[in-house]
One Martini backbone bead per residue (centre of mass of N, CA, C, O) as a GRO file, in nm:
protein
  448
    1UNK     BB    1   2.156  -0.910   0.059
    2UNK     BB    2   1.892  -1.038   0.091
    3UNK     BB    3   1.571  -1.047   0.255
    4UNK     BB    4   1.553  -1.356   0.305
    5UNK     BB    5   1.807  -1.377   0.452
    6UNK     BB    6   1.796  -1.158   0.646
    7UNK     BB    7   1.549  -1.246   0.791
    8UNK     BB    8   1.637  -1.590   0.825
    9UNK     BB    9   1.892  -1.488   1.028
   10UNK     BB   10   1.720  -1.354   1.234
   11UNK     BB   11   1.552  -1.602   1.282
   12UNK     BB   12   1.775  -1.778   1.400
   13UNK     BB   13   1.872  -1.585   1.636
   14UNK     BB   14   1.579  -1.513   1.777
   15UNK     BB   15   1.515  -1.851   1.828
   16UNK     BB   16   1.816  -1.921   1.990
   17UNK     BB   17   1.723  -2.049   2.302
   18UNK     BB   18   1.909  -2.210   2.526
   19UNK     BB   19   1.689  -2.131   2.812
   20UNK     BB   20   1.395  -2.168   2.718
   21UNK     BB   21   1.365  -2.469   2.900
   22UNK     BB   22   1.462  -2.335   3.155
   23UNK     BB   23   1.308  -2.099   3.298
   24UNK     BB   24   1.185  -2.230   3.531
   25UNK     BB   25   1.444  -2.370   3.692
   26UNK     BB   26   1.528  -2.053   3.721
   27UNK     BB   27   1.309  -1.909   3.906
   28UNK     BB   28   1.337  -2.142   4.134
   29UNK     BB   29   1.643  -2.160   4.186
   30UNK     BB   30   1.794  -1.838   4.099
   31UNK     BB   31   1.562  -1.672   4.213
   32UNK     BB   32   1.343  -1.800   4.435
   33UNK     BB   33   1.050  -1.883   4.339
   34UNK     BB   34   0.781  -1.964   4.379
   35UNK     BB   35   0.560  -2.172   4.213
   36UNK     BB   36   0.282  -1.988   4.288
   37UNK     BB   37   0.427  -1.743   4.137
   38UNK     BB   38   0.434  -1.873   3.858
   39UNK     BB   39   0.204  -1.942   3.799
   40UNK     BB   40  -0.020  -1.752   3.937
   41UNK     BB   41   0.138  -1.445   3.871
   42UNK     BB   42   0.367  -1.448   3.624
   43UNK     BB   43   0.250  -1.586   3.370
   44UNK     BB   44  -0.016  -1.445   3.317
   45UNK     BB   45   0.065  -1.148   3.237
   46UNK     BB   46   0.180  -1.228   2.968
   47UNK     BB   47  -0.138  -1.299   2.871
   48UNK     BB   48  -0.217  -0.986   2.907
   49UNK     BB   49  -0.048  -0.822   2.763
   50UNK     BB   50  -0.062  -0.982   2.474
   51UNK     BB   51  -0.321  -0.889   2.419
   52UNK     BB   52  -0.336  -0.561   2.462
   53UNK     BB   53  -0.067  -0.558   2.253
   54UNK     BB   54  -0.196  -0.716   1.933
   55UNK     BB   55  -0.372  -0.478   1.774
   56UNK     BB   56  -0.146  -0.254   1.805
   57UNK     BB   57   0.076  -0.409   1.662
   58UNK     BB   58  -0.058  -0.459   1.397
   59UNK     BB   59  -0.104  -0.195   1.272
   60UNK     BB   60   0.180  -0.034   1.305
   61UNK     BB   61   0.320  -0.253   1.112
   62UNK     BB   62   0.168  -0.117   0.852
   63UNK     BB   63   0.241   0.167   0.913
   64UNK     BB   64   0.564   0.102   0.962
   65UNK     BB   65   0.677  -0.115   0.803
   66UNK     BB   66   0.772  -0.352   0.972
   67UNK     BB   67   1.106  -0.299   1.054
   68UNK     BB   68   1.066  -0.146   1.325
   69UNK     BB   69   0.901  -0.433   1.448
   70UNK     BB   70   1.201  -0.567   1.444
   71UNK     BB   71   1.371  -0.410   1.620
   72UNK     BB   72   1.216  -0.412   1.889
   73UNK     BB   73   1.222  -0.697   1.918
   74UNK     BB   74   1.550  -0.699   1.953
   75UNK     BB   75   1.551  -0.551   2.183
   76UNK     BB   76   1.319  -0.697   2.364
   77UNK     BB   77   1.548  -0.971   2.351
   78UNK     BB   78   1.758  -0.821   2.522
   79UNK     BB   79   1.632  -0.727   2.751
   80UNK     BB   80   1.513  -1.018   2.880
   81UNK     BB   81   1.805  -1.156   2.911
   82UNK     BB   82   1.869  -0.912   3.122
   83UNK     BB   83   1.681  -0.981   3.330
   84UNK     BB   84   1.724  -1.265   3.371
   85UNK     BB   85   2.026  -1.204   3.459
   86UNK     BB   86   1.970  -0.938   3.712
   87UNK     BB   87   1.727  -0.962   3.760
   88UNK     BB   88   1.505  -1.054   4.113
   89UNK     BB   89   1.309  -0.883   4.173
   90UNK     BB   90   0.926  -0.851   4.116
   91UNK     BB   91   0.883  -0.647   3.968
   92UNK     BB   92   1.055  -0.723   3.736
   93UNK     BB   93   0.958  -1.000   3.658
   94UNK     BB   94   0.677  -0.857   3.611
   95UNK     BB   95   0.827  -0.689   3.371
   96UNK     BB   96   0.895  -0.952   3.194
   97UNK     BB   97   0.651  -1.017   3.083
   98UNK     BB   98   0.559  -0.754   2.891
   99UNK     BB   99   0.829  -0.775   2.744
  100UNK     BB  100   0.715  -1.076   2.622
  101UNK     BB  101   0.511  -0.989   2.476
  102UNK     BB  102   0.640  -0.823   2.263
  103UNK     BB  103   0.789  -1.053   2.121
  104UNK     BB  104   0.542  -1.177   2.034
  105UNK     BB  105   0.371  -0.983   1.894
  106UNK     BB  106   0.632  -0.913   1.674
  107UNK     BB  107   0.584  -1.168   1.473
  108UNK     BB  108   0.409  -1.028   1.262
  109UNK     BB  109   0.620  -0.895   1.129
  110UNK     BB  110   0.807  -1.139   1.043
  111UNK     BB  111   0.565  -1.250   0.879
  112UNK     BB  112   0.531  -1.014   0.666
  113UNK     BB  113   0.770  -0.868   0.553
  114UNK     BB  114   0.846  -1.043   0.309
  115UNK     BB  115   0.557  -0.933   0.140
  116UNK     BB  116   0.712  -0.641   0.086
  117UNK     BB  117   0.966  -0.710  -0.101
  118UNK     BB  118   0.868  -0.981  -0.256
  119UNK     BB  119   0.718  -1.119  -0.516
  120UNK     BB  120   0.450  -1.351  -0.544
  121UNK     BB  121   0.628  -1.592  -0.668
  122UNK     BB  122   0.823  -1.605  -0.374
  123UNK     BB  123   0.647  -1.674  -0.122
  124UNK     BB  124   0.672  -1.949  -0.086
  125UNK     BB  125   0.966  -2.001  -0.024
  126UNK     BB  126   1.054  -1.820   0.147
  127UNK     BB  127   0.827  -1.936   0.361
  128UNK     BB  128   1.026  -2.134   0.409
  129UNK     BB  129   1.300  -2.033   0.450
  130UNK     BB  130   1.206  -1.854   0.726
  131UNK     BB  131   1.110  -2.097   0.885
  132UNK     BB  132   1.324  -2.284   0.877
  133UNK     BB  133   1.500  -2.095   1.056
  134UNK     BB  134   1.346  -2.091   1.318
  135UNK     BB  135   1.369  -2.384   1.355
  136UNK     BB  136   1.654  -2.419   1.338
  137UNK     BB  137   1.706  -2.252   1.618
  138UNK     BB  138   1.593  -2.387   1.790
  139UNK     BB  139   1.699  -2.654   1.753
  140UNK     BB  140   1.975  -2.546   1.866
  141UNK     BB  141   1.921  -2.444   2.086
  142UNK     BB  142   1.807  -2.641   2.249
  143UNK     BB  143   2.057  -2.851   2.166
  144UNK     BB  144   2.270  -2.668   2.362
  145UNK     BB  145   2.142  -2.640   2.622
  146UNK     BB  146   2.134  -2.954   2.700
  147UNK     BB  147   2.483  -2.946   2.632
  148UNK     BB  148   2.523  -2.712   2.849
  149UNK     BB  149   2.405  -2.878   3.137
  150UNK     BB  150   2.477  -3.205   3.077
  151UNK     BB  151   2.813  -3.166   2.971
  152UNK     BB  152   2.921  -2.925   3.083
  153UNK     BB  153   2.743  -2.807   3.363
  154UNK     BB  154   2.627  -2.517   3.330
  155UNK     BB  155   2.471  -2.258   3.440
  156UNK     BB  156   2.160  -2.055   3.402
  157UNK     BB  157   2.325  -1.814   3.402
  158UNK     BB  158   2.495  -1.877   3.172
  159UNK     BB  159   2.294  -1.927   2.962
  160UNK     BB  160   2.119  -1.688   2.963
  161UNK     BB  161   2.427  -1.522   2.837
  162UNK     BB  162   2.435  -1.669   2.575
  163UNK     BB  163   2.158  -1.539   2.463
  164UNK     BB  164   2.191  -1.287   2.479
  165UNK     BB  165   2.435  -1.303   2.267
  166UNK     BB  166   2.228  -1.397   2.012
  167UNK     BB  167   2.028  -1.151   2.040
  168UNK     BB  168   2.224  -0.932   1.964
  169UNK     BB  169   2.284  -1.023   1.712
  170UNK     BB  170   1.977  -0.989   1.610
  171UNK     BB  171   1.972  -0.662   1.637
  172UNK     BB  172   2.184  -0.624   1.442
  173UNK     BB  173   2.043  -0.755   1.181
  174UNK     BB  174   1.777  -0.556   1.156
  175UNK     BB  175   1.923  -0.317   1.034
  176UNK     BB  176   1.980  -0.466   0.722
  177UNK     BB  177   1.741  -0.456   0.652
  178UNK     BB  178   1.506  -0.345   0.444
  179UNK     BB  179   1.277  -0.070   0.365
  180UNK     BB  180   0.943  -0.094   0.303
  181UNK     BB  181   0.753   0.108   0.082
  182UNK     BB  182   0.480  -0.057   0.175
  183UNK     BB  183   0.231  -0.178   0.309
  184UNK     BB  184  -0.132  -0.328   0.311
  185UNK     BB  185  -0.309  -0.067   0.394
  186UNK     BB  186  -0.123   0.231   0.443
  187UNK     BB  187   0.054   0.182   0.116
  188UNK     BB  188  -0.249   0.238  -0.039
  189UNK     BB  189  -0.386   0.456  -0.225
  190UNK     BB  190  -0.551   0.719  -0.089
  191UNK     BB  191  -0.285   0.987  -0.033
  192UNK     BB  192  -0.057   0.819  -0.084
  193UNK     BB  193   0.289   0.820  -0.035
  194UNK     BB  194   0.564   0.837  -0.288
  195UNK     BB  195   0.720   0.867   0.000
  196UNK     BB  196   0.910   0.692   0.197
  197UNK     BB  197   1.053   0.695   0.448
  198UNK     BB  198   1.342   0.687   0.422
  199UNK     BB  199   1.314   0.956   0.190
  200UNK     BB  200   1.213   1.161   0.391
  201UNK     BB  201   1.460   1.150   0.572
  202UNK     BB  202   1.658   1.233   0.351
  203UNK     BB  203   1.495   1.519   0.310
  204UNK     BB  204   1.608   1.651   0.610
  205UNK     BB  205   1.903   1.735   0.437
  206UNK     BB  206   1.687   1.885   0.222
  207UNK     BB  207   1.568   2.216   0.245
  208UNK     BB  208   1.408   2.219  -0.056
  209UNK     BB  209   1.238   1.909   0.083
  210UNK     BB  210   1.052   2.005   0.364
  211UNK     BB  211   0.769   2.054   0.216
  212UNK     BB  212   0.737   1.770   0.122
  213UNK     BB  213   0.788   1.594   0.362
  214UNK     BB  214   0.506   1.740   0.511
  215UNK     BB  215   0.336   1.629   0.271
  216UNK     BB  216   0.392   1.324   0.296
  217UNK     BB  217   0.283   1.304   0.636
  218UNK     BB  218   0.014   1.382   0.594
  219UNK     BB  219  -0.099   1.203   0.385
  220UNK     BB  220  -0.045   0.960   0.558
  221UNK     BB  221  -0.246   1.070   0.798
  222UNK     BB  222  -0.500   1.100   0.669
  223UNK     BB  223  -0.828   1.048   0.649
  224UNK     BB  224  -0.854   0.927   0.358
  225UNK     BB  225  -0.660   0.693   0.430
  226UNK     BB  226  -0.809   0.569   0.690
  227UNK     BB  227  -1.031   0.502   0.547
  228UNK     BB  228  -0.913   0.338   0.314
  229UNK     BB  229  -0.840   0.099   0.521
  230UNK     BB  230  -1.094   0.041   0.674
  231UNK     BB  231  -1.212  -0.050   0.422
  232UNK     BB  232  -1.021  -0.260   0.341
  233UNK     BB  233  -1.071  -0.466   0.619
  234UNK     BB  234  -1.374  -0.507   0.550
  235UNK     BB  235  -1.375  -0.638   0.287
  236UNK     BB  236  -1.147  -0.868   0.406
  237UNK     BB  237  -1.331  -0.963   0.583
  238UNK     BB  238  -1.571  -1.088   0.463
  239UNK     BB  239  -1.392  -1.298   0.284
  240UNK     BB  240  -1.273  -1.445   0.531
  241UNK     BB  241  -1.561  -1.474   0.602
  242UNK     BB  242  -1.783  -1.648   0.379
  243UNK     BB  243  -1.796  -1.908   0.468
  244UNK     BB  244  -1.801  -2.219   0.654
  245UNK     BB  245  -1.560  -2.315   0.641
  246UNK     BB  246  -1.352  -2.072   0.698
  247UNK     BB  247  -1.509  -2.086   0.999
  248UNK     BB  248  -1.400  -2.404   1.105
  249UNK     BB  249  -1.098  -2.354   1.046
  250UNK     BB  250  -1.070  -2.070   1.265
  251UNK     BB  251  -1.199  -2.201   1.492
  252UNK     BB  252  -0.976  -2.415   1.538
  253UNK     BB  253  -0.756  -2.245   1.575
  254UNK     BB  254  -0.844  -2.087   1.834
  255UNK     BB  255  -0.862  -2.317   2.021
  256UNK     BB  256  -0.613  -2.499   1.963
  257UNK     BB  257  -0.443  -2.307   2.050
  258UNK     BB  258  -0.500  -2.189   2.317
  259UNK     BB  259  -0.451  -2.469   2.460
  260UNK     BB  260  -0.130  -2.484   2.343
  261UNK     BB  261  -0.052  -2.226   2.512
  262UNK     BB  262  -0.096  -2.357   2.784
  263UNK     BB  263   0.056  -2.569   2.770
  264UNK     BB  264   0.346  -2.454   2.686
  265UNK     BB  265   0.380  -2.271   2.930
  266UNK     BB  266   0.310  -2.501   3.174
  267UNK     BB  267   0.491  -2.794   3.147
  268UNK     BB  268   0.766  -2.690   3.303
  269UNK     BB  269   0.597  -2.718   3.594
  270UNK     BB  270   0.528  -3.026   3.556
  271UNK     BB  271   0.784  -3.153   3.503
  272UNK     BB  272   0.906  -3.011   3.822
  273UNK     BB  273   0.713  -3.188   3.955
  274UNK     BB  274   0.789  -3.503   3.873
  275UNK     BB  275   1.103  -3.382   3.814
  276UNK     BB  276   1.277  -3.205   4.011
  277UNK     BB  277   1.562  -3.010   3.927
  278UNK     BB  278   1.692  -2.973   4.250
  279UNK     BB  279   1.723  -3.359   4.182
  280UNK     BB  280   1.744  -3.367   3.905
  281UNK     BB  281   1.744  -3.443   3.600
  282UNK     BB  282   1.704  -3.273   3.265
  283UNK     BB  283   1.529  -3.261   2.918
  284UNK     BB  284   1.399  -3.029   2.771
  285UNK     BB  285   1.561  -2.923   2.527
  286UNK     BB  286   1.519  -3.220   2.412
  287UNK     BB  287   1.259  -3.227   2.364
  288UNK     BB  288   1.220  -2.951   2.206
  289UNK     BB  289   1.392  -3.090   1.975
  290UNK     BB  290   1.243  -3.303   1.894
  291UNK     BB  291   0.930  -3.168   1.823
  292UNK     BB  292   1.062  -2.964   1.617
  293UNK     BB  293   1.115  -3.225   1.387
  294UNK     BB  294   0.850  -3.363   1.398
  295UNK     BB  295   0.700  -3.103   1.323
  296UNK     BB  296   0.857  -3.072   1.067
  297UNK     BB  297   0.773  -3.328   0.926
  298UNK     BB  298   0.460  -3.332   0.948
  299UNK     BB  299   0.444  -3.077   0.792
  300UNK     BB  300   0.606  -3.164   0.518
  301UNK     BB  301   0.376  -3.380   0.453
  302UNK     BB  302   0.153  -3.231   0.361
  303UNK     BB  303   0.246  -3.133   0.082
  304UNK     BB  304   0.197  -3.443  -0.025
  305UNK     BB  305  -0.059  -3.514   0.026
  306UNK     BB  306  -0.354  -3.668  -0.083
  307UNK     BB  307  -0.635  -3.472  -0.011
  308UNK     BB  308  -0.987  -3.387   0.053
  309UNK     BB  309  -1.004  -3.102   0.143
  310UNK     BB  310  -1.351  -3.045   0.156
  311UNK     BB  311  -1.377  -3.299   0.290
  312UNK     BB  312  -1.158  -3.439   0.495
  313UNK     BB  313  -1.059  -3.256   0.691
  314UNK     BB  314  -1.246  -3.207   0.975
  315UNK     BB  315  -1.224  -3.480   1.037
  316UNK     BB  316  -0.885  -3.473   1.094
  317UNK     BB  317  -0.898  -3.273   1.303
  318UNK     BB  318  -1.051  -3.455   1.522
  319UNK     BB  319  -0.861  -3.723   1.522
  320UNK     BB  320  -0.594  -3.521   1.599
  321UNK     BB  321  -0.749  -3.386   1.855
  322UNK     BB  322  -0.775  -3.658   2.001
  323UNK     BB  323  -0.471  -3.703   2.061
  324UNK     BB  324  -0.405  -3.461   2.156
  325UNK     BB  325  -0.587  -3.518   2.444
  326UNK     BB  326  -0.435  -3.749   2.524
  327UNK     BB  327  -0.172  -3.668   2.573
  328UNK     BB  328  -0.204  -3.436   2.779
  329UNK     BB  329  -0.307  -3.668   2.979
  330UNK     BB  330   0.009  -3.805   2.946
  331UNK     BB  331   0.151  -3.541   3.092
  332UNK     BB  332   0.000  -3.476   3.346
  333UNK     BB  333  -0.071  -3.770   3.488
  334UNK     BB  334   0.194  -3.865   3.523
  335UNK     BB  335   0.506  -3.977   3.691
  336UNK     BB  336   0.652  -3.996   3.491
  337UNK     BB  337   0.895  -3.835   3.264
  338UNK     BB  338   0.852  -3.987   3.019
  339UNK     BB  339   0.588  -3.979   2.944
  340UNK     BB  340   0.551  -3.671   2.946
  341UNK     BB  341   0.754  -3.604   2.714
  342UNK     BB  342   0.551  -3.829   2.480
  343UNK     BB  343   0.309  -3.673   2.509
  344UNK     BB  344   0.412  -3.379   2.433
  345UNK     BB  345   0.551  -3.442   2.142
  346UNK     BB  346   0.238  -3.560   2.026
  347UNK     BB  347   0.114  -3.298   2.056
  348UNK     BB  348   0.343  -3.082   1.920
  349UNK     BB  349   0.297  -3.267   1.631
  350UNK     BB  350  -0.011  -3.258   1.575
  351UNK     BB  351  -0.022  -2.936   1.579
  352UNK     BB  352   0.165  -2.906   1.354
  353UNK     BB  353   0.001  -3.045   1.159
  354UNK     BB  354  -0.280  -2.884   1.156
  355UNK     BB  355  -0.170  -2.573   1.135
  356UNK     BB  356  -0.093  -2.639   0.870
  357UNK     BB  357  -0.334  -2.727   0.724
  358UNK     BB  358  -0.520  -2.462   0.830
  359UNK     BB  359  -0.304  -2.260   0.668
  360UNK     BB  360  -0.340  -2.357   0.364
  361UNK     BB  361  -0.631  -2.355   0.344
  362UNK     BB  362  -0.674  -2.063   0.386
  363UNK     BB  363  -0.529  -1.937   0.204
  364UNK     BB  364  -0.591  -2.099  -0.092
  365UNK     BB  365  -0.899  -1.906  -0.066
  366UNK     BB  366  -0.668  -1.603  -0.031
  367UNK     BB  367  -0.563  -1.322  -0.022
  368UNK     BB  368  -0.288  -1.188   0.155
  369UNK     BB  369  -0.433  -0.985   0.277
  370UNK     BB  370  -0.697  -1.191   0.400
  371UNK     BB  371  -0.454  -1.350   0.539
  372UNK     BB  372  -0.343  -1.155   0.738
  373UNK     BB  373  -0.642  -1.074   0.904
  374UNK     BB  374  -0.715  -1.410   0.973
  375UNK     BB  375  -0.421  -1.418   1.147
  376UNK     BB  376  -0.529  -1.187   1.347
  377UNK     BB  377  -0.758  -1.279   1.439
  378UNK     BB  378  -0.730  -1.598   1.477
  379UNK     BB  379  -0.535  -1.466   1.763
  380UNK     BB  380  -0.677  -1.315   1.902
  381UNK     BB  381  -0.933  -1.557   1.946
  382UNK     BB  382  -0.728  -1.727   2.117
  383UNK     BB  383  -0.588  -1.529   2.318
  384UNK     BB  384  -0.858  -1.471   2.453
  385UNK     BB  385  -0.940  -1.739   2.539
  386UNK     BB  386  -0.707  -1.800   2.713
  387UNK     BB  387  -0.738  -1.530   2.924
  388UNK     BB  388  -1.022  -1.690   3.051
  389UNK     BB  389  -0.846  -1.906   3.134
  390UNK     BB  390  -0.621  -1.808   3.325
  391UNK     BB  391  -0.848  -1.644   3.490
  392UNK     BB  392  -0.982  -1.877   3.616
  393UNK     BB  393  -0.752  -2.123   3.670
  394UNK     BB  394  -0.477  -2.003   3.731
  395UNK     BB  395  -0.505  -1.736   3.858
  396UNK     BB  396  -0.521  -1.605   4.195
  397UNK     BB  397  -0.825  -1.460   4.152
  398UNK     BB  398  -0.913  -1.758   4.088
  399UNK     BB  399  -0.904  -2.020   4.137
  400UNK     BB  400  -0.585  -2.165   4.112
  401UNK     BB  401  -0.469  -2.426   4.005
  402UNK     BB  402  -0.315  -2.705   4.034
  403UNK     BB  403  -0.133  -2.843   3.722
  404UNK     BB  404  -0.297  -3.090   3.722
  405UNK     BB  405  -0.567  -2.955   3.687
  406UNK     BB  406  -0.511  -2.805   3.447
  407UNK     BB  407  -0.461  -3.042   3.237
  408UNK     BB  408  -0.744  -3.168   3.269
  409UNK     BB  409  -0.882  -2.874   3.124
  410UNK     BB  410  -0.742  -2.915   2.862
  411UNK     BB  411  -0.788  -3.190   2.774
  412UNK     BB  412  -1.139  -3.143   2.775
  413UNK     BB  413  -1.082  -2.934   2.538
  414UNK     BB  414  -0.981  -3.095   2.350
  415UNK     BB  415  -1.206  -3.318   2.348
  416UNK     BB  416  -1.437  -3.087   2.258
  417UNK     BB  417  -1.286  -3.072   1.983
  418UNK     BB  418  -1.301  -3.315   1.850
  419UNK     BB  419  -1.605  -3.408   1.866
  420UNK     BB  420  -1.709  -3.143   1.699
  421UNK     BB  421  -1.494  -3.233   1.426
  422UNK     BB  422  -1.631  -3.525   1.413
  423UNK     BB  423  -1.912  -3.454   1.326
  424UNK     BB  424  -1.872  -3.249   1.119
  425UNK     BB  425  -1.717  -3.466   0.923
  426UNK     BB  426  -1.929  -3.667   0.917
  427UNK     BB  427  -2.114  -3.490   0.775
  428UNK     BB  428  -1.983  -3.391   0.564
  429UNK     BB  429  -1.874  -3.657   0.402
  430UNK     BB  430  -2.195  -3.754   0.412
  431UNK     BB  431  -2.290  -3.532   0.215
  432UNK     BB  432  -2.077  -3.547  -0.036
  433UNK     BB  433  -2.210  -3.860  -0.115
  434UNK     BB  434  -2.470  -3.838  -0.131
  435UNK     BB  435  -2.462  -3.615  -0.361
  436UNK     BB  436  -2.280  -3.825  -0.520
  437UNK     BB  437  -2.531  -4.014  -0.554
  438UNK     BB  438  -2.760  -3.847  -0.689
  439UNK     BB  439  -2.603  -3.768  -0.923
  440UNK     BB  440  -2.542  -4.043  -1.054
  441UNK     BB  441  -2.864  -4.114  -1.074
  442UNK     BB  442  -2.933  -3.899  -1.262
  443UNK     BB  443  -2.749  -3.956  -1.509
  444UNK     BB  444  -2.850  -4.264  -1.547
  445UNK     BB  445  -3.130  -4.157  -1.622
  446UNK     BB  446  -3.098  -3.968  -1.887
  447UNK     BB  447  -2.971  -4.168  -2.014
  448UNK     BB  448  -3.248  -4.372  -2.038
   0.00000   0.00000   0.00000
C-alpha cells in the first residue's frame, strides 16, 4: 500500500473519536470532578504542557524522520483513552492532560511525514487526501458517538472503551508507514549520512557493517551537520516573513488559532452550564460533526473563489473575523442551547474557511521548507499568546473567571482582530487602487 493510503488510514482511524466531544460531561459525570477543577485546573495543564513540548517536538520530527513520531503519538493516543477509561484519582487525570498535549504536539509529524516519501508533483493531492481522511473520521466519530449515547443509550464509558478501540487499531497501523530516507533540516546537507536510520539497524546484523553503522551515527549528529541545519532554519526564517503581507497573515493566524483554540477547549463546560448533561439530553457529537462539514465545504470553496487576495485578502480577513466575534459572543451569551450550538457551528465554520485561506496563501508565496517552519513558528506563537489567555483567564492562580465571563473576553479579542484586519484591508485595497489609478493616468498622458 502506498505511504498516502496509509498515512490516510492512520488519519482516519486516530481522528475518529466517538467519545471526544463528551469529554466535560464524562468527567464531571462518571469522574466526579467538579467544574471549577475542571476548568480552571485541569483544562489549564494541557496548554502549558503543549507549550513545553512543543518546539522539542518539532525538532526531534525532522531529527528523527517523521515516523517514531507518528507511532508515538499512536502510543500515547491508546494510553489517553486508558486513563480516560480507568483513571480516577487527579494525580492521573492530571498527567492525563500532559499525555493529550503530546498527542497534538506530535500532529506536526502527520502533517510533514508525507512530503518527505512521495515527489513535489504529488504533494497537492496527497495533502487533499491526508486531510480528508482525518475530517472523515473526526465526523464519523462525532456521529457515531452521538448516535450510540442518544440512539443506543450507552453510557460514555462504553463510548470511550469504543474510542480506545479505534486509537489501538491507529497504532497498528503506524508500524506499516515506510520509513522516510531523510528529513528536512537534519537529512540533507554536509555530514549527512548516505544510510537511513533503517539501513543502520539492519547494519547491527552484519558484524562486517558495524564500523560503517558507527561512522553514519556519528556522521548525523555532528557537528557540522548540527551547523548545516541551523544556517538553513535562518535562511528559511528570513524568506519565510520577507514581506509585510507574509507577516499580516502569519499575525492573523497566531491571534486567530489562539482565540479559536480557547473557544473549543471550553465550549463543552458553556453548553454543560446552559444545559447540564447530568438532566439534559446533549448533542456534542452531532453539532461537532455538523461543524466539520460545513468547515469542510467553506474550506473547500476557498478552491474555486476568483479573488485577488493580495488586494482583498486582508479585507477578507477583517469581516470574517467580525462573524466569527459575534459568533463567539452568541455562544458564550445564550441561554438557549440552540442558539449557543448555532453560534459554534458559525464561528468553526468561519474559522476554517479563513485559516484555509491563509495556509493556501502563505504556503503559495513559499517553498516546502519555509512553509513548514512558518507553520511550526505561527502554532507556536499562537500556543504562547493561549498560554497568557488561560494563565490570566482562566488559571485558578489567575483570574479564574467563570466560563461566561471568559466567552465575552475570547468575543473581545476577536472583535479586535477583526478591527484591526478591517482597517489593514481597507487601507490595502484603497492603496491599490489610488495607485492604479495614478498608472493609468500616467498611461494615458505619455499617450497624448
Amino acid at each position: 500500500m502506498c505511504p498516502t493510503a496509509l498515512l490516510s488510514l492512520y488519519g482516519f482511524f486516530a481522528n475518529c473519536r466517538p467519545a471526544e466531544p463528551f469529554l466535560t460531561p464524562y468527567l464531571l459525570g462518571h469522574k466526579n470532578i467538579s467544574g471549577h477543577v475542571v476548568t480552571n485546573y485541569l483544562f489549564p495543564i494541557w496548554t502549558y504542557s503543549y507549550l513545553a513540548v512543543l518546539p522539542l517536538i518539532f525538532l526531534l520530527t525532522d531529527m528523527l524522520r517523521y515516523k517514531p513520531l507518528v507511532v508515538l503519538q499512536g502510543l500515547f493516543l491508546v494510553s489517553n483513552y486508558l486513563l480516560l477509561c480507568f483513571a480516577f484519582d487527579l494525580v492521573a487525570l492530571t498527567y492525563l492532560q500532559f499525555n493529550f498535549a503530546m498527542v497534538t504536539s506530535t500532529e506536526v509529524a502527520y502533517f510533514s511525514y508525507i512530503y518527505s516519501v512521495i515527489p513535489a508533483e504529488q504533494y497537492q493531492r496527497a495533502t487533499a487526501y491526508v486531510r480528508s481522511a482525518m475530517l472523515t473520521g473526526f465526523t464519523f466519530g462525532a456521529t457515531m458517538g452521538q448516535m450510540l449515547i442518544s440512539l443506543a443509550d450507552l453510557s460514555y464509558f462504553t463510548v470511550n472503551a469504543i474510542t480506545l478501540a479505534f486509537m489501538g487499531i491507529a497504532f497498528l497501523v503506524s508500524f506499516s508507514l515506510p520509513m522516510p530516507r531523510h528529513g528536512m533540516y537534519f537529512g540533507t546537507g554536509p555530514g549527512a549520512s548516505t544510510y537511513p536510520l533503517n539501513e543502520v539497524t539492519e547494519a547491527t546484523d552484519r558484524m562486517s557493517g558495524r564500523e560503517e553503522m558507527k561512522g553514519a551515527v556519528s556522521r548525523w549528529y555532528s557537528k557540522e551537520r548540527m551547523r548545516f541545519a541551523a544556517r538553513q532554519m535562518w535562511e528559511n526564517l528570513r524568506e519565510s516573513y520577507s514581506t509585510k503581507r507574509l507577516v499580516y497573515w502569519s499575525l492573523w493566524w497566531a491571534l486567530a488559532t489562539a482565540n479559536y483554540g480557547q473557544v473549543f477547549n471550553y465550549v463543552q463546560v458553556m453548553w454543560d452550564q446552559i444545559a447540564p448533561s447530568s438532566t439534559s439530553s446533549i448533542y456534542n457529537g452531532g453539532v461537532e460533526a455538523v461543524c466539520t462539514l460545513v468547515g469542510a465545504v467553506a474550506a473547500f470553496l476557498v478552491g474555486y473563489m476568483r479573488v485577488r487576495w493580495e488586494v482583498w485578502g486582508e479585507l477578507f480577513l477583517g469581516v470574517f473575523s467580525a462573524v466569527g466575534a459575534g459568533s463567539v459572543f452568541l455562544t458564550g451569551l445564550s441561554t438557549n442551547i440552540w442558539l449557543s450550538y448555532t453560534g459554534y457551528v458559525i464561528f468553526k465554520a468561519s474559522y476554517m474557511f479563513l485559516i484555509t485561506i491563509t495556509t493556501f496563501q502563505i504556503a503559495a508565496n513559499l517553498s516546502m521548507e519555509c512553509y513548514a517552519l512558518t507553520f511550526g513558528i505561527n502554532t507556536f506563537v499562537a500556543l504562547a499568546l493561549q498560554t497568557v489567555l488561560t494563565a490570566v483567564v482562566v488559571d485558578h492562580s489567575g483570574l479564574g473567571l467563570d466560563i461566561v465571563t471568559q466567552f465575552i473576553i475570547y468575543g473581545s479579542c476577536y472583535t479586535a482582530i477583526s478591527l484591526l484586519f478591517l482597517f489593514r484591508g481597507l487601507y490595502t485595497a484603497g492603496s491599490y487602487y489610488y495607485t492604479s489609478r495614478e498608472s493609468a493616468e500616467t498611461r494615458t498622458a505619455d499617450k497624448t
